[in-house]
Residue frames as a rotation matrix with the C-alpha (Angstrom) as fourth column:
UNK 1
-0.485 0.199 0.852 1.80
0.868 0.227 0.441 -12.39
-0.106 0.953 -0.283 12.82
UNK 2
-0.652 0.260 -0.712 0.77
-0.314 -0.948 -0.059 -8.81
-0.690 0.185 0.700 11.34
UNK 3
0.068 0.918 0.390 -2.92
0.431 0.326 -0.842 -9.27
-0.900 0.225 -0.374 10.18
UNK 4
0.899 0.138 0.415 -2.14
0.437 -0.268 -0.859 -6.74
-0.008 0.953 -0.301 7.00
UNK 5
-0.309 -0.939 0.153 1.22
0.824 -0.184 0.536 -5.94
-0.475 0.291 0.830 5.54
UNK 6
0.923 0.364 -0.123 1.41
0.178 -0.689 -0.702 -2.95
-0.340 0.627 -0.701 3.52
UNK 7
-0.202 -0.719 0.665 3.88
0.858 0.198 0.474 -2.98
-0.473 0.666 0.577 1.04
UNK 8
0.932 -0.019 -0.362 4.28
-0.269 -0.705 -0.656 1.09
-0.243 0.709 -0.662 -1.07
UNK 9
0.025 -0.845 0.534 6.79
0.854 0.295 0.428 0.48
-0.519 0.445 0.730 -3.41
UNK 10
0.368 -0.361 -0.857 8.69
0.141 -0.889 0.435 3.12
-0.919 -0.281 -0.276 -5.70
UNK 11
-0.067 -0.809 0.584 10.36
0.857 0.253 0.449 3.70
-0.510 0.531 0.677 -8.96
UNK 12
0.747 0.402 -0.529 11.97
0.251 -0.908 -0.335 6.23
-0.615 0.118 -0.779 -10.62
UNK 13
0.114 -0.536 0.837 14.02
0.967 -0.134 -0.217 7.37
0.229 0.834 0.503 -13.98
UNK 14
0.286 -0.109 -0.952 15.81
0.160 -0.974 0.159 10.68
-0.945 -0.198 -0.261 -14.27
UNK 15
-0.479 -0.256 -0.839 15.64
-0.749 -0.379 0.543 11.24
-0.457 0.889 -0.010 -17.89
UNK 16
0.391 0.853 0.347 13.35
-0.223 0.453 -0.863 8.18
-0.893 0.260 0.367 -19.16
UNK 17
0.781 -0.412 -0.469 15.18
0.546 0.816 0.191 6.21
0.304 -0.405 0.862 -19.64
UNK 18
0.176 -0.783 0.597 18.04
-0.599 -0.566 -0.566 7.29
0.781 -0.258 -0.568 -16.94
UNK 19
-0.855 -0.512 0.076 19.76
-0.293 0.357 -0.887 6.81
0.427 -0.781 -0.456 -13.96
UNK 20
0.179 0.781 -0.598 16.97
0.067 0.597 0.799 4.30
0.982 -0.183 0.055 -11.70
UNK 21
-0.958 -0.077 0.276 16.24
-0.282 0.410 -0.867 3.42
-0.046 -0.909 -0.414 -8.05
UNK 22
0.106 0.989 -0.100 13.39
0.017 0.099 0.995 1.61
0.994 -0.107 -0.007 -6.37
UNK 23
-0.750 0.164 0.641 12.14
-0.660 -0.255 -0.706 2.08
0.048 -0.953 0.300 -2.79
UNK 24
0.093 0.755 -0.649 9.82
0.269 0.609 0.746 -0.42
0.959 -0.244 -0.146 -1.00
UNK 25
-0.661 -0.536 0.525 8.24
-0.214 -0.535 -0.817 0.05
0.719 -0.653 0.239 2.23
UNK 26
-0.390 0.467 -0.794 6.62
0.336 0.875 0.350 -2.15
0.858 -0.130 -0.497 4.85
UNK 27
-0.557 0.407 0.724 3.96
-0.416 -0.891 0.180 -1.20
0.718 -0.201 0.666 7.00
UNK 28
-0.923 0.379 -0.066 1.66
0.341 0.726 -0.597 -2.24
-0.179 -0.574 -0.799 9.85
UNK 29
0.040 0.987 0.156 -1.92
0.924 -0.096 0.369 -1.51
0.380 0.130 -0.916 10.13
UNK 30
0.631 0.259 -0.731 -1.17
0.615 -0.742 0.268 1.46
-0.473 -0.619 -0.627 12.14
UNK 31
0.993 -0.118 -0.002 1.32
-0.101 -0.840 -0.534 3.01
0.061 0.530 -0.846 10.03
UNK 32
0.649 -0.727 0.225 4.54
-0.549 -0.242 0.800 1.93
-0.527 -0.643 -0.556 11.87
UNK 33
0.535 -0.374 -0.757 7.28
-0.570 0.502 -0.651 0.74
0.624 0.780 0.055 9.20
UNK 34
0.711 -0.451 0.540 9.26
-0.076 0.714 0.696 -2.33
-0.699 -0.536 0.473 9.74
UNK 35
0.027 -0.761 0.648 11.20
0.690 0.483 0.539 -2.55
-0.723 0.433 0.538 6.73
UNK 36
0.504 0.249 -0.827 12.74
-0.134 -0.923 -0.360 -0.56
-0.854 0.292 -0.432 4.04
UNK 37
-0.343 -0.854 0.391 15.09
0.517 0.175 0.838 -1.22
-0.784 0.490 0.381 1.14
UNK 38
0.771 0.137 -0.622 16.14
-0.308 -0.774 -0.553 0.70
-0.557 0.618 -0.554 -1.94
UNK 39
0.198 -0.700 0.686 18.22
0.484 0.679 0.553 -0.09
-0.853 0.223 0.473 -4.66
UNK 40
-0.079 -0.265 -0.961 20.11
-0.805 -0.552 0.218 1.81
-0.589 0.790 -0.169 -7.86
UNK 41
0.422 0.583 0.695 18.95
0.072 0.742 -0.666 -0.23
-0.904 0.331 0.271 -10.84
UNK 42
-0.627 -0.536 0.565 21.09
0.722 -0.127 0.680 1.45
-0.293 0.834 0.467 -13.61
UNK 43
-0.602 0.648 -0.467 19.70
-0.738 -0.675 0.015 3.56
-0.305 0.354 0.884 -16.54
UNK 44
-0.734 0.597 0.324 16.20
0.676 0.685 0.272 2.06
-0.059 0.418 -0.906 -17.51
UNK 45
-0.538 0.690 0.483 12.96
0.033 -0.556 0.831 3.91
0.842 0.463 0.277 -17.97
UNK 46
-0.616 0.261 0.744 10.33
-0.788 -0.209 -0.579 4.75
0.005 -0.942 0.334 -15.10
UNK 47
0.562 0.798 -0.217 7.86
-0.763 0.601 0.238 1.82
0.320 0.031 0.947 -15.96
UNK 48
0.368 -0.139 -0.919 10.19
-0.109 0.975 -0.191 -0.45
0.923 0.171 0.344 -15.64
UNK 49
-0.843 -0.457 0.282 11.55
-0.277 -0.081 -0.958 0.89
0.461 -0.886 -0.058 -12.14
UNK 50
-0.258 0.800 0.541 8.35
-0.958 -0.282 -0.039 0.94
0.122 -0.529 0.840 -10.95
UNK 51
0.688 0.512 -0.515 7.54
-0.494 0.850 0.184 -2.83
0.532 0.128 0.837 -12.00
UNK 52
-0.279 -0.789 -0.547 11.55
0.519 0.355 -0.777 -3.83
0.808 -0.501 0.311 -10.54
UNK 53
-0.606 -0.211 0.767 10.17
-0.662 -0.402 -0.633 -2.08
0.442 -0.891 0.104 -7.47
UNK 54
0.338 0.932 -0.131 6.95
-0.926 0.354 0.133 -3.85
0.170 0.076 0.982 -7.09
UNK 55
0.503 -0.575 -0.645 8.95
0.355 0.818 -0.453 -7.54
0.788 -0.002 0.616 -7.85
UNK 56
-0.549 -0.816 0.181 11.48
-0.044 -0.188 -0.981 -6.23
0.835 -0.547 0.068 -5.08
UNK 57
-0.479 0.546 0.687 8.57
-0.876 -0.341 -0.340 -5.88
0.048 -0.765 0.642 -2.43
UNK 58
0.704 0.710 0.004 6.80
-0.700 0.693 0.176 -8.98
0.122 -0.127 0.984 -3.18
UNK 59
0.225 -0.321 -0.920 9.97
0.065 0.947 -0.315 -11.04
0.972 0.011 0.234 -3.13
UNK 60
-0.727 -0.686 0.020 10.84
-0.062 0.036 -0.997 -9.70
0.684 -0.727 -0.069 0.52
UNK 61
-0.019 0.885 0.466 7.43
-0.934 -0.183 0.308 -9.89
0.358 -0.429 0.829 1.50
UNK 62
0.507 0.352 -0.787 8.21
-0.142 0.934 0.327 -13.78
0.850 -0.054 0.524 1.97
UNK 63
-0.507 -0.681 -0.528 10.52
0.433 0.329 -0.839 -13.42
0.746 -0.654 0.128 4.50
UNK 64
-0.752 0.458 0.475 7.39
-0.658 -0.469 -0.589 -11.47
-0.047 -0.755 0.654 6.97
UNK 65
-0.900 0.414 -0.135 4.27
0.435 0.852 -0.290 -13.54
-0.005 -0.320 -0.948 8.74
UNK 66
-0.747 0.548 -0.376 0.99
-0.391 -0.820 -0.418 -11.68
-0.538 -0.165 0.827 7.77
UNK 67
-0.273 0.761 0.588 -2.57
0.367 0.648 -0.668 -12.84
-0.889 0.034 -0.456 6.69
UNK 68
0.736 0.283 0.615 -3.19
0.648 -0.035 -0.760 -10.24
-0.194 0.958 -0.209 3.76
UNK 69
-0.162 -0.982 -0.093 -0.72
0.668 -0.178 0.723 -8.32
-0.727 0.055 0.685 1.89
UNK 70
0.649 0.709 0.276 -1.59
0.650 -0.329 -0.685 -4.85
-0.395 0.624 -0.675 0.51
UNK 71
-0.549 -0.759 0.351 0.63
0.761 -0.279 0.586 -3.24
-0.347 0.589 0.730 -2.37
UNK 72
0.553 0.221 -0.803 0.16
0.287 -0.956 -0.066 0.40
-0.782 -0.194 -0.592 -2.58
UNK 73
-0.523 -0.852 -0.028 2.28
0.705 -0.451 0.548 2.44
-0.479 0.267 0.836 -5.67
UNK 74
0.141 0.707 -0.693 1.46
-0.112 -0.685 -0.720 5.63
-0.984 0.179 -0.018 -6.97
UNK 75
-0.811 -0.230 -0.538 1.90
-0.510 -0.173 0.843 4.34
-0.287 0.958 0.023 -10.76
UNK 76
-0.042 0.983 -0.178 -1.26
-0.642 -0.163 -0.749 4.27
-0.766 0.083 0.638 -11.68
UNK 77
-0.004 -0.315 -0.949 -0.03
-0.875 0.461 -0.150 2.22
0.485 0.830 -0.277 -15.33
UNK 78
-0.573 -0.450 -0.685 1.03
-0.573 0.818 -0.058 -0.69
0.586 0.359 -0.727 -13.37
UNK 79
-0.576 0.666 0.475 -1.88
-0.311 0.359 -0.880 -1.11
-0.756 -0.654 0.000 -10.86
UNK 80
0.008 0.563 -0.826 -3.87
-0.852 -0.429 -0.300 -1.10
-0.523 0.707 0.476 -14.02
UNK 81
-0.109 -0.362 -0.926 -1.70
-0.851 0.516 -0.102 -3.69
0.514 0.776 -0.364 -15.90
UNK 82
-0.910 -0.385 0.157 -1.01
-0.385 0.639 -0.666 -5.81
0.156 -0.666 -0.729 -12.74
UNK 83
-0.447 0.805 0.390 -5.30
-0.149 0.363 -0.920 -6.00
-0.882 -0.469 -0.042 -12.34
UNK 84
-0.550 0.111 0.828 -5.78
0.551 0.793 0.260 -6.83
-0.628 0.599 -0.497 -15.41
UNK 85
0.243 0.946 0.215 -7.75
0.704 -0.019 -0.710 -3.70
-0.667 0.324 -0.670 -16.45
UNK 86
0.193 -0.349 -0.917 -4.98
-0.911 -0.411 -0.036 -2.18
-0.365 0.842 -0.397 -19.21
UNK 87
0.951 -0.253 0.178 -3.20
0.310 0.782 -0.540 -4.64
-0.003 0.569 0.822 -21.42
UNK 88
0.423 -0.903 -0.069 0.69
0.134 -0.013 0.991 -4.79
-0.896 -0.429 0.115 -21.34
UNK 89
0.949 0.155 0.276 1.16
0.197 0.393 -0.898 -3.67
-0.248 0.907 0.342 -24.54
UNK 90
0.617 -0.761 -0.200 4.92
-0.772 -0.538 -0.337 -2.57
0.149 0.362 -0.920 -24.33
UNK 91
0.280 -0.356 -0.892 6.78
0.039 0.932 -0.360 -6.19
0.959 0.065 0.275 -24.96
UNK 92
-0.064 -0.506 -0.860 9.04
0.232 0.831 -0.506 -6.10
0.971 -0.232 0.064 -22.57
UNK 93
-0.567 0.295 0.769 6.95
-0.813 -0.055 -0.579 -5.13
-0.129 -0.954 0.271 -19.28
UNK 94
0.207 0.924 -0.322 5.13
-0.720 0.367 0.589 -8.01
0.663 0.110 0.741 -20.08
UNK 95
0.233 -0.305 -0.923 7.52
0.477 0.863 -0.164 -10.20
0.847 -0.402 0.347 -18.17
UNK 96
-0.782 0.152 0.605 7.58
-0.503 -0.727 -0.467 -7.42
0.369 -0.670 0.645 -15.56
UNK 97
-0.168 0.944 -0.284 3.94
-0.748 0.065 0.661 -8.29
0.642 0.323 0.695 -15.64
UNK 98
0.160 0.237 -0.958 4.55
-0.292 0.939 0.184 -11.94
0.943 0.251 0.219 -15.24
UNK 99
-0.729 -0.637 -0.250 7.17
0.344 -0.026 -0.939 -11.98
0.592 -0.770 0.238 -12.29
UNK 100
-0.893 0.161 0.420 4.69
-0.448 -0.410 -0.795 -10.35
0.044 -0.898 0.438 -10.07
UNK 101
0.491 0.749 -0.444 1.61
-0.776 0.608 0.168 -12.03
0.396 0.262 0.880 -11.11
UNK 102
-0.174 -0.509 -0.843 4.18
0.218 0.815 -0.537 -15.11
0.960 -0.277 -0.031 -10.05
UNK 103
-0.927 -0.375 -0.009 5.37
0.083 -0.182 -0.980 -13.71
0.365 -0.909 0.200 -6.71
UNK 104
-0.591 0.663 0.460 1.29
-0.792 -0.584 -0.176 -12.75
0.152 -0.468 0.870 -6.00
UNK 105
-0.341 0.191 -0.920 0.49
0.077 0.981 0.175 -16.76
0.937 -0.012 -0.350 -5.56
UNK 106
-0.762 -0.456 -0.460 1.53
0.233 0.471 -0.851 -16.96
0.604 -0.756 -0.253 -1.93
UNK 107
-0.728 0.331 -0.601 -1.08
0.553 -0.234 -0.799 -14.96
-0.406 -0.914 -0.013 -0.36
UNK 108
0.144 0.989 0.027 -3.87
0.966 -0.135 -0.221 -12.88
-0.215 0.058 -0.975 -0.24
UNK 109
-0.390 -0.537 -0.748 -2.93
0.576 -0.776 0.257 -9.70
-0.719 -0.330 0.612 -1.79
UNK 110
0.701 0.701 0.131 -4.42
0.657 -0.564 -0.500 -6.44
-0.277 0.436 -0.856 -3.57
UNK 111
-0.325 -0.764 0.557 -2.91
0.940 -0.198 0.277 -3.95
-0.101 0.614 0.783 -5.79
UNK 112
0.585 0.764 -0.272 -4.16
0.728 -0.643 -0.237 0.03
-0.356 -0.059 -0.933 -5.19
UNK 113
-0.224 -0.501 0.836 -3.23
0.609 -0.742 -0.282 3.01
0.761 0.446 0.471 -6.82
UNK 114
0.450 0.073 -0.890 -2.52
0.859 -0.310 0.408 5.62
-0.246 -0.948 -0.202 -4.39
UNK 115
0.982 -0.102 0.156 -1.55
-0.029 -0.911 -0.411 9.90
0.184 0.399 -0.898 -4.85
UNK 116
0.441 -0.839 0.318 1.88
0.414 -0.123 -0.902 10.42
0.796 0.529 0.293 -5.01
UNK 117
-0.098 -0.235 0.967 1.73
-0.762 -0.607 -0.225 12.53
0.640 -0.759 -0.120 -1.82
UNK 118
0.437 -0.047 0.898 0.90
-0.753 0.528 0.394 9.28
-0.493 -0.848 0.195 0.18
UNK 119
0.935 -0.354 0.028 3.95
0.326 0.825 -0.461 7.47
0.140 0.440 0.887 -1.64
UNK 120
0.858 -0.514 -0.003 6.48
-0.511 -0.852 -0.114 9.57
0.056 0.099 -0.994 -0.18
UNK 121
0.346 -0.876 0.335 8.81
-0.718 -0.017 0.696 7.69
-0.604 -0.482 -0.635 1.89
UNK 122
0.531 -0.263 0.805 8.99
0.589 0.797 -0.129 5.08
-0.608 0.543 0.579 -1.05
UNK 123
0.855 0.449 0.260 9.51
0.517 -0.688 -0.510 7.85
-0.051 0.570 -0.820 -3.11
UNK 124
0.706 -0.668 0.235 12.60
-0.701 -0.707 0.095 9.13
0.102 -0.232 -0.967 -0.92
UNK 125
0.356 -0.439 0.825 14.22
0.117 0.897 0.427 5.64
-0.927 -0.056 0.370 -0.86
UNK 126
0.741 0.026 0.671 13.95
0.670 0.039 -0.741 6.05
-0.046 0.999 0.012 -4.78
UNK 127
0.899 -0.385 0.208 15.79
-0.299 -0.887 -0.351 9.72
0.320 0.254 -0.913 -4.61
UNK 128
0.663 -0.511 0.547 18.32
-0.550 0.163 0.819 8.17
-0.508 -0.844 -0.173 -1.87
UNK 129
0.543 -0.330 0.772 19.25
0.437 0.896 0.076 5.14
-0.717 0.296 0.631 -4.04
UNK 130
0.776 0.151 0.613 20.00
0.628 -0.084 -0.774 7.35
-0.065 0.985 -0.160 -7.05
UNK 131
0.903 -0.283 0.323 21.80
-0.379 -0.879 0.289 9.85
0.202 -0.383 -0.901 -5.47
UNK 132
0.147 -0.813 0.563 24.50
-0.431 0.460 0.777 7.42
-0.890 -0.357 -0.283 -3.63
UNK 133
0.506 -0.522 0.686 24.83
0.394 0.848 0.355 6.15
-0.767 0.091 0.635 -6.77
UNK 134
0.587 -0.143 0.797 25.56
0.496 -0.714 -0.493 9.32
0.640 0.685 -0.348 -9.34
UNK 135
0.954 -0.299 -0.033 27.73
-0.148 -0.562 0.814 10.81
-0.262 -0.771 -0.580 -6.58
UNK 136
0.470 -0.771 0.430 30.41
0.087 0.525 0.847 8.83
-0.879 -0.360 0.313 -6.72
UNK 137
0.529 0.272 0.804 30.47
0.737 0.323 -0.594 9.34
-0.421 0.906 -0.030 -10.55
């Protein structure tokens, strides 16, 4: 069992609304990742990658044995929304919103805004995901 998880999650739009990916990335206390995953999401906007990243990390977070569970992204908006100290005022992130508020039941877990520079490798998951999928195009 891994006393703290760290969960940095990703999302990203290339044109707002464009082509998407998210990136999630699982951490020990010391830094060493255990897991990674990324995913092309279509064209959607960056808030909403960001929140479909977030919801992507907390749903694979059930499948690891750890006591607290800290969620790291550098989008400052949804750390905000997700603690409760913005309102959700664009309709449809509100069920964004919900879905993780759901998934954040199971366990002890915190929500931190973090610089961009220490959100890379979520970051490059995000670039990765997009890429393999606009190539092929």
């Amino acid at each position: 069992m891994i006393d703290k998880l760290i969960l940095n999650t990703d999302g990203g739009a290339r044109g707002n609304p464009g082509p998407a990916g998210i990136g999630a990335v699982f951490t020990d206390g010391s830094g060493k990742i255990i897991a990674e995953y990324k995913e092309y999401i279509g064209i959607t906007t960056n808030n909403v990658a960001e929140y479909r990243a977030l919801i992507l990390g907390l749903e694979k977070a059930k499948d690891f044995k750890y006591g607290q569970l800290e969620c790291r992204l550098d989008s400052e908006l949804v750390v905000r929304q997700v603690n409760g100290e913005y309102k959700v005022k664009v309709e449809h992130l509100k069920d964004y919103r919900n879905r993780v508020k759901d998934l954040a039941l199971f366990a002890p877990i915190t929500f931190t805004h973090v610089p961009r520079e220490n959100n890379k490798r979520a970051d490059a998951l995000v670039n990765q995901a997009i890429d393999e999928a606009t190539k092929s195009k």
